[in-house]
C-alpha positions in Angstrom: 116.2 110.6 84.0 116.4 107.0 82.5 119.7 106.5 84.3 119.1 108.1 88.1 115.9 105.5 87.7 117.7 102.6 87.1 120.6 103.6 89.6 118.5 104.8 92.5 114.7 103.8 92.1 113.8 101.1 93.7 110.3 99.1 93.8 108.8 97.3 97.1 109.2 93.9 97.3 105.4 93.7 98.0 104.9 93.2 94.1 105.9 90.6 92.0 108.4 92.9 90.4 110.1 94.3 93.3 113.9 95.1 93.6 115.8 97.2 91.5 113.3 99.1 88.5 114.2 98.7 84.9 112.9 100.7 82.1 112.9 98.5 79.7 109.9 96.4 81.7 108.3 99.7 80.6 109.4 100.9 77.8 106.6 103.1 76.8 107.6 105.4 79.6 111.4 106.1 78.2 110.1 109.0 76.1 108.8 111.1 78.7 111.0 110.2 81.3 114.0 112.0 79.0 111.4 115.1 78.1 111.3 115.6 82.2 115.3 117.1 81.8 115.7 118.4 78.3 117.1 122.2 78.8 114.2 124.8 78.2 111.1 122.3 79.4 109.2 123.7 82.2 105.9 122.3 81.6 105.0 118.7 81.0 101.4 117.5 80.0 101.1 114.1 79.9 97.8 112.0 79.1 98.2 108.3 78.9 95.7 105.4 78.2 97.3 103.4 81.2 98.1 103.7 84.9 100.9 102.1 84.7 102.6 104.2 82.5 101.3 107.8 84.0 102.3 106.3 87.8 105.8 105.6 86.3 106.7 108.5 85.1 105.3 111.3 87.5 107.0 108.9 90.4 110.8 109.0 88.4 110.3 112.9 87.8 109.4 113.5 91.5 112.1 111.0 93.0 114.6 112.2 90.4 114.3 115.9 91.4 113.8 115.1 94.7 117.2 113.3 94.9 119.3 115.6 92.3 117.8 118.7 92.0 114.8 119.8 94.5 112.9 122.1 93.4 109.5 123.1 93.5 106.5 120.5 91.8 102.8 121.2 91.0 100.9 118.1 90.5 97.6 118.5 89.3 94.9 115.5 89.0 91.4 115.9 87.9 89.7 115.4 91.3 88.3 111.6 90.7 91.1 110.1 89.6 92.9 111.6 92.6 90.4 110.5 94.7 90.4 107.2 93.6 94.0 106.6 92.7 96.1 108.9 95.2 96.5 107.8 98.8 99.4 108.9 101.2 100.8 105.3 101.1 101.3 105.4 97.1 102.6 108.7 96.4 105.4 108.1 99.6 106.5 104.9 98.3 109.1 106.3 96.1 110.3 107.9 99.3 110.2 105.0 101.3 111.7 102.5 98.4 115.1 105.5 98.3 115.4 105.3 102.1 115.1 108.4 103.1 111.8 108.6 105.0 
């Protein structure tokens, strides 16, 4: 997972960061980026203190699986934060960013 990210993930130049992502600007995410392929997971909770880290990590799993190995993905939010944090533009960025929209 670490290394499809920092091959193929790429951020929009909107933000000050854009260009080519690197994990180690967020480290905190490198665990559970790597629990995403171990053999035998098939679930994966995660509950995080900041956005940052959550948005990073369910957007490298999705564009990861997306790009290697489709398969199906249930993404469940508690309704408020979806309401407030979830918009069409922000979840099809990674999408947009590979070039393939």
């Amino acid at each position: 997972m670490v290394e499809w990210a920092e091959k193929y993930r790429r951020l929009s130049k909107e933000p000050s960061n854009g260009g080519r992502f690197v994990v180690s600007r967020v480290e905190v995410a490198r665990g559970q980026m790597l629990w995403a392929t171990e053999p035998g997971v098939r679930v994966l909770t995660l509950m995080a203190c900041t956005q940052l880290l959550k948005t990073t990590v369910i957007e490298n799993i999705i564009g990861r699986f997306a790009h290697v190995d489709p398969c199906p993905i249930l993404g469940v939010q508690p309704r408020a934060l979806a309401d407030r944090a979830s918009g069409a533009d922000r979840r099809h960025e990674p999408v947009r960013s590979l070039g393939r929209a």
